[in-house]
N, C-alpha and C positions, 0 to 999 in steps of 0.2 A: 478927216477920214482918209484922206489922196493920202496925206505925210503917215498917216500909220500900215496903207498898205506898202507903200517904201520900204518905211522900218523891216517890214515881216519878209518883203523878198530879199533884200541885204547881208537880214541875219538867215534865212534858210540859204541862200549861197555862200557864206559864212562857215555855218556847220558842215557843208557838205564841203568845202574845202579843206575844215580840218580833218574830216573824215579822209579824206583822198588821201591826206599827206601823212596822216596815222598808217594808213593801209600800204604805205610804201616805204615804210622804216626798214632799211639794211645794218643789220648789226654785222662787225665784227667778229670772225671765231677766236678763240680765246686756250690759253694753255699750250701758248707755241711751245713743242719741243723739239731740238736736233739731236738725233744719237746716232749710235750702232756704228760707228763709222767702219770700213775698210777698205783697204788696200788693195786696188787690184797689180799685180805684177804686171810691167809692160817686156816690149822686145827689145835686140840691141837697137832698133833703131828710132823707136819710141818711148816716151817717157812715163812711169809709172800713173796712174791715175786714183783714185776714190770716193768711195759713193756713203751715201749719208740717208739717213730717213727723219722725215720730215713728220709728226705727230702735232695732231690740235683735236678742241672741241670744236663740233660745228656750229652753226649760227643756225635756230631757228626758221628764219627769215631769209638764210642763201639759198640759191637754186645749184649752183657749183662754185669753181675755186678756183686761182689761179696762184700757186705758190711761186714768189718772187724772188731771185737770187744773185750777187753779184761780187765778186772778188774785188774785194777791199782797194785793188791794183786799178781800178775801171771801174766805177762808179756811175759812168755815164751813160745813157740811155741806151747806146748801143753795146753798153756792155753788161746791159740788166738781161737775162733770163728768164724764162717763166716755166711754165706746167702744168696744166691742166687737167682738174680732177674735180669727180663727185663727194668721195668720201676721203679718212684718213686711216690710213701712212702715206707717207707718199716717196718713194727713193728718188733720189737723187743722185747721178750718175756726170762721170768727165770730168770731177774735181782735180784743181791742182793739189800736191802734192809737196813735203819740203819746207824748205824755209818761205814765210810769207804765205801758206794754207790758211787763210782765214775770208770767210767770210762773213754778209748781212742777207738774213732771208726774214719775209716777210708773205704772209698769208696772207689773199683779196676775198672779201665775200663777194659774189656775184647775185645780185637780188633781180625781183624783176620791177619792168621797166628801166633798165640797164644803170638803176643805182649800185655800187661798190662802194665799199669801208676796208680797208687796211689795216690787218694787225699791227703793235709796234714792230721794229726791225729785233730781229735777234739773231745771238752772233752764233758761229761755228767755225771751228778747229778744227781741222783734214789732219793731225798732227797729234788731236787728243782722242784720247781712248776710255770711254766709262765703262761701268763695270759690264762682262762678259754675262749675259742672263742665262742661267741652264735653262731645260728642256722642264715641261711637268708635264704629269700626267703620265708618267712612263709606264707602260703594260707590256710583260710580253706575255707572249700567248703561242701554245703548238701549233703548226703550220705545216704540217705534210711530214712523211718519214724523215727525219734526222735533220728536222728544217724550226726554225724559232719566228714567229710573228712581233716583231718589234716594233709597239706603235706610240705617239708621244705626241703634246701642244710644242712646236717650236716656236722658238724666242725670235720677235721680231726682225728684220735685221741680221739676222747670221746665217751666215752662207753657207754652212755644213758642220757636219755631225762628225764626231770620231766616237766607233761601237770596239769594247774591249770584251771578250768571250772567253770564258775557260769553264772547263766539267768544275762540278764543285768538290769533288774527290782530287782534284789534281791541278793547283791554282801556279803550276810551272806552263800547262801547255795554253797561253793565251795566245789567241787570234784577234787580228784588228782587221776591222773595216771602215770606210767613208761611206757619209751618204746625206744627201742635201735635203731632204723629206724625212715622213712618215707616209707609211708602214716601210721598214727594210725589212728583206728577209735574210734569219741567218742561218747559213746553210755550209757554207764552205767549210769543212773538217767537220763537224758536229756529226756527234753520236747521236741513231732512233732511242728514242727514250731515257735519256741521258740529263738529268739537272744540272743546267748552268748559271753559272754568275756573268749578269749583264754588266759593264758601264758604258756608260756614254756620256761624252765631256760636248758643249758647244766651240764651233773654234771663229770667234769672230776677230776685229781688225786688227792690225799690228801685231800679229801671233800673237795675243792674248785668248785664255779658252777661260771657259767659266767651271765651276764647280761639277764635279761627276755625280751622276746620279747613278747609285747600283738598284740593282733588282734582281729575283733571280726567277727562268722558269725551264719547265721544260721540253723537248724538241718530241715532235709525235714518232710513233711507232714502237713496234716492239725493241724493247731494250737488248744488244748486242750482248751477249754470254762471249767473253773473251776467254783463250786456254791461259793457264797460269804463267809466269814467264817465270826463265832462270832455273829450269827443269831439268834434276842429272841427280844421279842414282853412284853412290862413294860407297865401299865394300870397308866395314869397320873389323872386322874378321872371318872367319871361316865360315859362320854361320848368323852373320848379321849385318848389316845393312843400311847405311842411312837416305831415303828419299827426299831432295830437296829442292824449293819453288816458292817462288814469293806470289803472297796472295794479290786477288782482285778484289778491286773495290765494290761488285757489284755480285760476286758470284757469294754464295751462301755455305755451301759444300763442296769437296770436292772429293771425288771416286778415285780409288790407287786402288790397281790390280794386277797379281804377279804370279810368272806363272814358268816351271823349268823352260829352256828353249827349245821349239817345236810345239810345244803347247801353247793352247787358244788360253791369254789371259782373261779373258772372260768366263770361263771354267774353271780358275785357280782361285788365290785369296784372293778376297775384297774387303777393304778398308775404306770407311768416311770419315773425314776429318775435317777441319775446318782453317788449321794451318800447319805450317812448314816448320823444320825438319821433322819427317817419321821413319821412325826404326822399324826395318821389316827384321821379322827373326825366326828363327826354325829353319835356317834356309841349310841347306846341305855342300859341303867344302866342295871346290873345285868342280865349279858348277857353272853353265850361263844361266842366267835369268830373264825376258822382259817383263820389261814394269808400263804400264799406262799411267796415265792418269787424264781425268777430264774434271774442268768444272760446273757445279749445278746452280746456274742463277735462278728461277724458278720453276716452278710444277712444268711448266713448256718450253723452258727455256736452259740449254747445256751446250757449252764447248763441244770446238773438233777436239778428239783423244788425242794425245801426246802417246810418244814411244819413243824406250830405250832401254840397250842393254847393259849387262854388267855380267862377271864371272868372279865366283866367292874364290879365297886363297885355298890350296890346298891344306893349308893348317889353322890352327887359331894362335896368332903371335902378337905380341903388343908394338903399336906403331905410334908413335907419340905426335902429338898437334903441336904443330907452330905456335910461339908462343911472343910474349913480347911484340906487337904485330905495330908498325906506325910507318907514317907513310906523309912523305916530304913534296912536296913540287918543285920540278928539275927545273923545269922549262916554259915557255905556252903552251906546249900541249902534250908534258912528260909529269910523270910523277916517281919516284924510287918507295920501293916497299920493304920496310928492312926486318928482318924477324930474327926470332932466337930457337933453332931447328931441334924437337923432338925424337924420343928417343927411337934409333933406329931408323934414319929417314935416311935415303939414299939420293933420293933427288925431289924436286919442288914441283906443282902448277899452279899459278897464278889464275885465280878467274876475275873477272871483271867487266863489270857493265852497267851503263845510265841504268838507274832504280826503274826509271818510266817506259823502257824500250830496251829492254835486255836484246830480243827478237834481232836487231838490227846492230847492236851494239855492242856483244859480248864478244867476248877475245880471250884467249885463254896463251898466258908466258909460261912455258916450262923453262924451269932450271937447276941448277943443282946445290946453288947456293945462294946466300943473302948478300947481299940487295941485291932485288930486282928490279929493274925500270919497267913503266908501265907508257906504251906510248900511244900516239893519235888519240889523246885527253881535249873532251871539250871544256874549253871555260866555262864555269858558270853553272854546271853540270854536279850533281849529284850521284855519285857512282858506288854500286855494292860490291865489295872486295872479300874474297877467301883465299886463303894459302893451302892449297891440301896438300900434307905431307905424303912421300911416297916412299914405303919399306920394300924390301925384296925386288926380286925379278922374274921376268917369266910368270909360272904356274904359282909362284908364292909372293905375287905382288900386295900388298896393303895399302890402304886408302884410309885418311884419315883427317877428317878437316875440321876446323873448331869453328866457331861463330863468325857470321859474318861481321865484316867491317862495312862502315857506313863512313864513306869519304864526301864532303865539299869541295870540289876541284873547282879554287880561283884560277889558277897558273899565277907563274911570278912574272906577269906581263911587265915588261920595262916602259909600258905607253906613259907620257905624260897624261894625265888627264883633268888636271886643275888650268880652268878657263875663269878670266876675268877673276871675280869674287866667288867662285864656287868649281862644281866640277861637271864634268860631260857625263852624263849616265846616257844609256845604252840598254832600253829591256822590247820583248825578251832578251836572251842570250842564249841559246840560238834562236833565230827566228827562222817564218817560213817565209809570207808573203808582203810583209814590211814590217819594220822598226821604228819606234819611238823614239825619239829622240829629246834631250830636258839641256839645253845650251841654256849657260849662266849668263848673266848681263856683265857688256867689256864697257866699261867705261870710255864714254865717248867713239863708241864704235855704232853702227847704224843696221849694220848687215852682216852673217858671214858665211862662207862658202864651205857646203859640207863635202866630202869628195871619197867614196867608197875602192879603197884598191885591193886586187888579188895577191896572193902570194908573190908573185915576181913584179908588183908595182904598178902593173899598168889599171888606167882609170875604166871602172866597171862603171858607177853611175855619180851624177854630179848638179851638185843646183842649190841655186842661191835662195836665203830666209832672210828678213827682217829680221834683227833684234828689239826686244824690249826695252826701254830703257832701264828701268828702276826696278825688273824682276826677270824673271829667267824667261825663257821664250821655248815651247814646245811644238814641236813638228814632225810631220813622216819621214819616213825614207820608203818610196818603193820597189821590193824586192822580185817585182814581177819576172820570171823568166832570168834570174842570178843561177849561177850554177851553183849546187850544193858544194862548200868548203870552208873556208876560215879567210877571213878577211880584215883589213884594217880601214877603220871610221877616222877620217882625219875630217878636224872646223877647224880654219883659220877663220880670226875675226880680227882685222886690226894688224898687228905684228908680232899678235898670239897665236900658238897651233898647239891645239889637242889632241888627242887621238885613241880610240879602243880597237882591241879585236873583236872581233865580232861574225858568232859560226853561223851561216845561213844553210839551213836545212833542204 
């Protein structure tokens, strides 16, 4: 009976030892990954660095972690690293950089009773770059008068946001902004109640960005009723008239009202129309006129009135339209307009101005003959051109202009702009508040220095980017506080130089 109560206490100390030692299993987490890496830029007197994130499954059975790290170059105890953490991602920050960026990291489960297990080691490249992950989830949403709520899941790992903006009526006036979160708001230029087209690109390590996601929405408040641009009144004879103005995109109708001078146009004729050119007619020889116009974007919603005058010829005589109308680029910022003159014309005016901003950029060449140059042309620039012929003089002057002309003014820029395997693009063109820039990959080149100069050369702004190896490399230029004018984008990379103009607004 003694040798079987033995037996029984033995095995009950037994089980409860196995139990103890079950109850204090520390697993290993599991699914080490290193990604996302980037570059941080260092000073002239410091050397660049790069951070990396660190991704696993947890263990069950840890209480916390300590991820373990050490350049391949030092392997020894005092040259291991750690980091302490509860959960996963975990960054990784003060990486070498360069030739020999490699390391071994390795994940500690921390259990209790102060057992630990170790992931295997796994490697990482400060030098390699996996793919760029976009953003999801991307909403925008209105956010106050003439203001966009832009909210999105960002992608682990990446250090900031590039936001691409333009009305969706007019995908020339794009706006960019930076932003390291969600929600940004977009607000700078944006039209109250205005639909826009969103992008947004991630820009993570080694100037690599990931795929753009669009979207489009629109900014709160009531929609802005713009006046019509490119508004001027041409006398076609004695008793006729042509009113001419290019429409808006958002306005629906538009009111023209004309009326002798000294008289309230608003008590004379009234005409709605919906576009440009219109023929007034009935009108009485050698006479002033003013003419209004405004336009109607909704039941609440109308333009400040436009006004101008005009004086009919004392006769009705035939004035013939320019004809044969084509139009060359002189220079970077000239174009020649060469035509074949109609019958009776005694002398020319040239009009001309950006389709988008007549307001600010219309210019009007008189002359007496063809070709005419057309000068201070922006590159890049889309510009509406008229030749209105001009008969007689004085009290028997005639006006007479034919269709407009719709020019793409590139200029015959002399810039080189083939870099490495490709070429330097440059958008917008013009820009306001910075530029985009798409620099080709130089073979065996590592970095190259972008350097913005003004007309007479000297250096406006200047700063170094990493290149890509194996694909082009996209980055800012910030135009904060540039004076408006035309300027030259020189990248040297290597003992290559490129170079655009480029108008900042």
């Amino acid at each position: 009976m003694k040798r079987i109560g033995t037996f029984l206490i033995l095995l009950l100390v037994a089980l409860l030892g196995l139990h103890a030692a079950q109850a204090q299993t520390c697993a290993a987490p599991t699914n080490i990954q290193v990604g996302s890496v980037t570059i941080l830029p260092g000073t002239p007197t410091t050397a660049s660095t790069a951070s990396a994130v660190v991704s696993f499954t947890p263990s069950a059975s840890a209480l916390s972690y300590t991820v373990r790290y050490f350049w391949i170059g030092d392997s020894t105890a005092a040259g291991i690293m750690s980091v302490n953490t509860t959960t996963s991602p975990v960054t990784l920050t003060g990486l070498r950089t360069g030739q020999g960026g490699f390391y071994r990291v390795s994940v500690v489960s921390n259990c209790a009773g102060g057992l630990t297990t170790s992931s295997p080691w796994v490697g990482l490249n400060t030098n390699s770059f996996g793919p760029c992950a976009a953003p999801t989830n991307v909403v925008a949403s209105p956010a106050g008068s003439g203001v966009i709520s832009l909210s999105f899941t960002p992608a682990a790992g990446v250090p900031s946001y590039t936001v691409q903006y333009y009305p969706a009526s007019d995908s020339t006036q794009v706006l960019t902004l930076t932003t390291t979160g969600s929600p940004v708001l977009i607000g700078t230029g944006a039209l109250p109640g205005t639909r826009y087209i969103i992008r947004i690109t991630a820009n993570c390590g080694g100037g690599t960005t990931s795929p753009s996601v669009t979207v489009s929405g629109t900014s709160g408040g009531t929609p802005i009723c713009n006046a019509p641009s490119g508004f001027y009144v041409a006398s076609t004879n004695a008793t006729t008239a042509s009113v001419y103005f290019n429409a808006n995109s958002n306005a629906q109708a538009y009111i023209i009202r004309y009326a002798p001078l000294g008289a309230n146009p608003n008590q004379g004729t009234s005409l709605t129309v919906s576009s440009g050119p219109v023929l007034l007619t009935g009108l009485t020889p050698n006479t002033g006129y003013t003419v209004t116009i405004q336009a109607i974007c909704t039941t609440v919603s109308a333009s400040t009135t436009l006004s101008t005058t005009f004086t009919t010829p004392v006769t009705s005589a035939t004035c013939g339209a320019a004809t044969n109308i084509t139009i060359t680029a002189a220079s970077d910022s000239s174009a020649t307009v060469s035509f074949t003159p109609g019958a009776g014309n005694t002398s020319f005016q040239v009009v001309y101005f950006v389709a988008s901003d007549s307001v600010r950029t219309m210019r009007v060449q008189n002359a007496t003959s063809s070709p005419v140059t057309l000068r201070r042309l922006l590159p890049g620039q889309t510009y509406i051109i008229r030749v209105i012929s001009i008969c007689g003089t004085a009290t028997s002057t005639l006006f007479t202009s034919g269709a407009p002309i719709t020019y793409a003014f590139r200029g015959a820029l002399a810039n080189r702009t083939a870099l490495g395997a490709g070429v330097l693009n440059v958008f917008p063109n013009p820009a306001r508040h910075a530029a985009s820039l798409v620099v080709p990959a130089v073979a065996g080149v590592a970095q190259a220095k972008i350097t913005l100069l003004n007309a007479i050369g000297q250096q406006v702004r200047t700063q170094t980017v990493p290149l890509t190896p194996a694909s082009e490399t996209r980055t800012q230029l910030d135009l904060t506080g540039v004076v408006p004018g035309l300027y030259t984008l020189r990248v040297v990379a290597g003992g290559q130089v490129a170079s655009q103009r480029l108008a900042v607004e």
